[in-house]
C-alpha positions, 0 to 999 in steps of 0.5 A: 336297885343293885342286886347286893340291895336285894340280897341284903333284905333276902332271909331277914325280917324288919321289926317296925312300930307305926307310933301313930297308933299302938301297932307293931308289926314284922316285915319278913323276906325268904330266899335262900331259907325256903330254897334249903327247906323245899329241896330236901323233899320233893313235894308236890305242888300243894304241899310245897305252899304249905310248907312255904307258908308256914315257914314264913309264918314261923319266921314272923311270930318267931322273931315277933316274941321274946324267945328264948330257945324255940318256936314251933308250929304245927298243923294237922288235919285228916285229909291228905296234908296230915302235918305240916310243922316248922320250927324257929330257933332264936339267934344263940348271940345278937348279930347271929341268925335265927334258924328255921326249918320245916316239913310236911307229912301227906298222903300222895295218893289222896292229894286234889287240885286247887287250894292247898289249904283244902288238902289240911281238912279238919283239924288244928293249928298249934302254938308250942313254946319252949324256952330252954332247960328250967322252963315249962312248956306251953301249947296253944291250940285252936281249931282250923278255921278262916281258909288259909294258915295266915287266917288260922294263925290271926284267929289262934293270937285273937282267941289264946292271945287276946292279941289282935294280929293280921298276916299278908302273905305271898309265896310262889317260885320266882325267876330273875332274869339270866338266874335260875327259878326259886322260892320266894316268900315275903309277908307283914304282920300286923299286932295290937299291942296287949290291953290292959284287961281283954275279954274272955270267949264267952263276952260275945265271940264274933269269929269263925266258929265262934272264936274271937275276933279282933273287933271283939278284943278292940273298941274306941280309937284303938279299934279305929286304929286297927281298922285303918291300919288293915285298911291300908295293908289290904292295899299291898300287892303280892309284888310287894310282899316277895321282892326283891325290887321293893325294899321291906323299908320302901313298902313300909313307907308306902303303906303307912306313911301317915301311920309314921313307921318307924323301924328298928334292926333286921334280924337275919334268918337261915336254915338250920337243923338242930338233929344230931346223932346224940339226940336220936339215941337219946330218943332211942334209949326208952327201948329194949334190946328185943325193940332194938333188933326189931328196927335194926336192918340186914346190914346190922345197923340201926338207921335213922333219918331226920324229917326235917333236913335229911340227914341219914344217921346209922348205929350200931345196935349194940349202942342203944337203948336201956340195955344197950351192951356197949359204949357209943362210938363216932361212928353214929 
């Protein structure tokens, strides 16, 4: 395989159907969008493999919907990894990449060895929906539960979705031979397409803390159908899932050639930031004057910083908030 094969899969996920059974499902590959989301921060370890995850996760259920502006995903807990949150912006015209970033916000201090998943505690994994002006946002959450994000992302879709819905996921660093180390991730989602009538929580929920469960939402063929399509996923290595020397098509054929996959156009993915100075004095503009001279610094300047890709803003105080005392200038 030459490297301009491999690059072509890198930061793209692949829509496919298995026309056997009435499942789709996305493969997703992450190379250079998740080397610009990491190195904006210098994460330890555990949190680095949240913030992977859950980007790749965004990534997946991102282009999986019919978005129009904005997905988000977000997880907070009360143990050292507080918040760990991604946003997927939808392509602005076809041909154009969809756009992810994200962050992570921890204690360093209280940070443990071992499973990162574990450094989250207790807590939740939340859905958010925006889809442009004129429209209401919606929020879905379900408790933290199922021992990695991929898990807790399945059981949010079977419980607030009634969508039964598998992830495989790999992510770590990787090196090619005479190229530096970097970030990989690659992942398969796997999703029933919807019934036309589900069950509610109280019908008997079999999953973690009583929350739904795929065989819960399925019986018959379609639930014979799930069950072998996982079956053969759960066969996928880790290899396989990150590239780049098996192609998303090659894997695809490999695990569900009697399922008769048939794919459609990849969707490229990269880093992108939606920040600007615009939109930090418009979150701003809730404040008095006193509030503005309590956040402006011994160089009299109001500054602000982007979480997710680091941009460094500075205003003059003069500019802000509902009293402010003068016109913006370009200089924000």
């Amino acid at each position: 395989m030459t490297t301009t094969t491999q690059i072509a899969w890198d930061d793209t996920v692949l829509p496919f159907q298995l026309d056997r059974s009435d499942i789709r499902g996305r493969v997703a590959r992450l190379d250079g969008v998740l080397e610009q989301v990491l190195r904006q921060h210098d994460y330890p370890p555990q949190i680095e493999a949240l913030v992977a995850e859950t980007a790749l996760l965004c990534a997946l259920i991102g282009q999986a919907i019919k978005l129009r502006w904005k997905l988000s995903l977000q997880v907070r807990g009360d143990g050292p990894a507080r918040l760990i949150a991604a946003d997927y912006y939808a392509p602005g015209a076809d041909g154009t990449p969809g756009r992810i970033r994200a962050y992570a916000s921890y204690d360093a201090e209280r940070l443990q060895g071992g499973d990162p998943f574990l450094q989250i505690g207790q807590g939740y994994f939340a859905v958010l929906l925006d889809q442009g002006d004129g429209t209401q946002p919606y929020q879905g959450i379900t408790p933290l539960a199922g021992g990695s994000l991929s898990a807790c992302a399945g059981t949010y879709f079977a419980q607030s979705e009634q969508l039964p819905t598998r992830f495989a996921m790999a992510y770590g660093r990787a090196q090619e031979p005479g190229a530096e180390e970097r970030w990989r991730a690659g992942g398969v989602m796997l999703q029933h397409m919807p019934k036309a009538s589900t069950p509610s929580s109280d019908d008997g929920a079999t999953g973690t803390e009583g929350l739904l469960a795929p065989e819960d939402i399925l019986d018959g063929d379609e639930a014979e159908d799930w069950t072998r399509a996982n079956l053969l996923l759960d066969t996928v290595e880790q290899t396989e899932l990150v590239g780049p020397h098996v192609q998303p098509t090659e894997l695809l054929v490999r695990l569900f050639h009697e399922e008769s996959p048939r794919v459609f156009d990849p969707q490229p993915v990269a880093f992108g930031c939606s920040c600007s100075a615009d939109k930090v004095r418009q979150s701003l503009s809730i404040y008095s004057a006193r509030d503005i001279a309590h956040m402006t610094t011994d160089r009299d300047v109001v500054t602000a910083d982007c979480q997710f890709c680091g941009a460094h803003y500075e205003f003059d105080p003069r500019t802000l908030g509902f009293e402010a005392e003068i016109a913006p200038d370009d200089r924000g």
